[in-house]
Every structure is written in structure tokens, then in C-alpha cells.
C-alpha positions in Angstrom: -32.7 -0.3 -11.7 -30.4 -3.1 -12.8 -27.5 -3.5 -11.5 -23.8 -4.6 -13.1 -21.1 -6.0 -11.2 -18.4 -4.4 -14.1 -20.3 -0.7 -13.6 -19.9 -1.1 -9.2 -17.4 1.2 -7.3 -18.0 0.0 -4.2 -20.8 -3.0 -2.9 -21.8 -3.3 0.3 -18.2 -2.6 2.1 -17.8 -0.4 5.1 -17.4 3.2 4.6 -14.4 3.5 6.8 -12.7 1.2 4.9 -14.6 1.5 1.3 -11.8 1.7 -2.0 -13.4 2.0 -5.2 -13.0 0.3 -8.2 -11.8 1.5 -11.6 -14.3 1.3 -13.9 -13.2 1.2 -18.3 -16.0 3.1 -19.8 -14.3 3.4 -23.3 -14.1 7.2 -23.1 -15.7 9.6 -24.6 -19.7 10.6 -23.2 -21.9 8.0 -23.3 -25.0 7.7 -26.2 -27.1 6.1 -23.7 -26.9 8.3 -20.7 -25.2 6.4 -17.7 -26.5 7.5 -13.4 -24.3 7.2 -10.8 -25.8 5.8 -8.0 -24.9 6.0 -3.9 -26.0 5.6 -0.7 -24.8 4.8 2.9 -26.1 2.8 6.1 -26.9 6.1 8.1 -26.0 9.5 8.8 -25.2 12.6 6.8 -22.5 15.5 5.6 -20.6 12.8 3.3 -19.0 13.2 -0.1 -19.1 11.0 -3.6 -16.4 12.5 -6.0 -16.4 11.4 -9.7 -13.3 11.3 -11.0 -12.8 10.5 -14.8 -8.7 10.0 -16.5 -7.6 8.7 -19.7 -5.2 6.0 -17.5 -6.2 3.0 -15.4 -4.2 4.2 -12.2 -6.2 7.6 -12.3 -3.3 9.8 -13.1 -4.0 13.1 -13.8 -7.8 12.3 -12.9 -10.1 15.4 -13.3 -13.4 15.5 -11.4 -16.6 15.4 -13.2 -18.9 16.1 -10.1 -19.1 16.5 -6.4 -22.4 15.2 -4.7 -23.7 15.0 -1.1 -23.9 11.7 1.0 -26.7 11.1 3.3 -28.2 7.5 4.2 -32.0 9.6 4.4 -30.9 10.8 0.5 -28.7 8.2 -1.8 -27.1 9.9 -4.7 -28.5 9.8 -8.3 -27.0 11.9 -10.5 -26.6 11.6 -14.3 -22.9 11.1 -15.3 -21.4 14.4 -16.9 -20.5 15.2 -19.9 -16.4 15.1 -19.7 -16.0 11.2 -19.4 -12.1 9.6 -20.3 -12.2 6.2 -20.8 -12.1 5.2 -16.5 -13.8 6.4 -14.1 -13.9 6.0 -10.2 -15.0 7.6 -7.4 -13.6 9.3 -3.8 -15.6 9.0 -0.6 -15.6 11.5 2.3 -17.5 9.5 5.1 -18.2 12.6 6.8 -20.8 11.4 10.1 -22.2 8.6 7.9 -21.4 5.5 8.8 -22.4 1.6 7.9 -22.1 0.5 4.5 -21.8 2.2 1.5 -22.3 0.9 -2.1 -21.8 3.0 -5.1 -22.5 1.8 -9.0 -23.2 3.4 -12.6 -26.5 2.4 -13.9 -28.4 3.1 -17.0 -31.8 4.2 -15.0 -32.4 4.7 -11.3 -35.7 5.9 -9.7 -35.5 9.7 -9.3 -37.5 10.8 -6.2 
């Protein structure tokens, strides 16, 4: 899996205190198919929310997906079809705790 700084949400930051990044996909659903990737320090019953809008301050955002966070089960899951041209997501710690990092990438080992 290869990593971009320009596709990360979140890297390595708290979860308590975790904002994520806005990130300019161009809009429209990708030709190559883009993976969201997530995954936390430890415990379980967290959220990842995909949001997609057409402008940069996430107004009138619609969510493309909803996905479970567990640090035993990091989230890949193939971005929807729906995308605007920015992206970002929400994070419900839930019980986990540590630190969370969450990124787009364009393959991620599914296990």
C-alpha cells in the first residue's frame, strides 16, 4: 500500500483530538478505484464517516459510507460511487483509544 501525504485525513494524531483534512479529489467517481483506509491504537465500537461536498468547507456534505472502528480490524473499504470534488471524513472514537490515522489509497491488503 503506498501512501500519499495529499490523500491523508488524519496521520498518526490522537483520536480524542483527531480533525481531518479536506481532501480535492476533482469530483466525479474515480477511473482508478480509490480505498479508504483506517485504523486506531486499540479498542473497539468506533465510527469513520465519509463525507463527500461540491465545497471546500464541507457545506452541504452528504455521506458516502459509514464503517466500523476497531484497532483488532482497520477499515478498508473501496470509496463509493457518489464522490463531489472533496472529501473528508468524521470520527466517533467510541472505546478506542491511541492514535488514529486515516488516508485514501489506490490498493490496500484486504484480509
Amino acid at each position: 500500500m503506498i501512501r500519499d501525504a495529499q490523500n491523508t485525513f488524519v496521520d498518526n494524531t490522537d483520536i480524542a483530538s483527531a480533525e481531518s483534512n479536506v481532501i480535492f479529489v476533482g469530483g466525479g467517481d474515480a477511473v482508478k478505484e480509490m480505498y479508504l483506509y483506517a485504523t486506531v491504537a486499540a479498542g473497539t465500537g468506533g465510527t469513520v464517516t465519509l463525507k463527500t461536498a461540491d465545497a471546500e468547507s464541507m457545506s452541504g456534505a452528504v455521506t458516502l459510507g459509514e464503517y466500523p472502528l476497531a484497532a483488532a480490524a482497520p477499515v478498508r473499504a473501496r470509496v463509493p460511487i457518489g464522490m463531489k470534488k472533496y472529501l473528508q471524513v468524521d470520527v466517533s472514537a467510541g472505546s478506542c483509544t491511541g492514535k488514529l490515522s486515516a488516508f485514501l489509497a489506490y490498493d490496500v491488503n484486504v484480509e
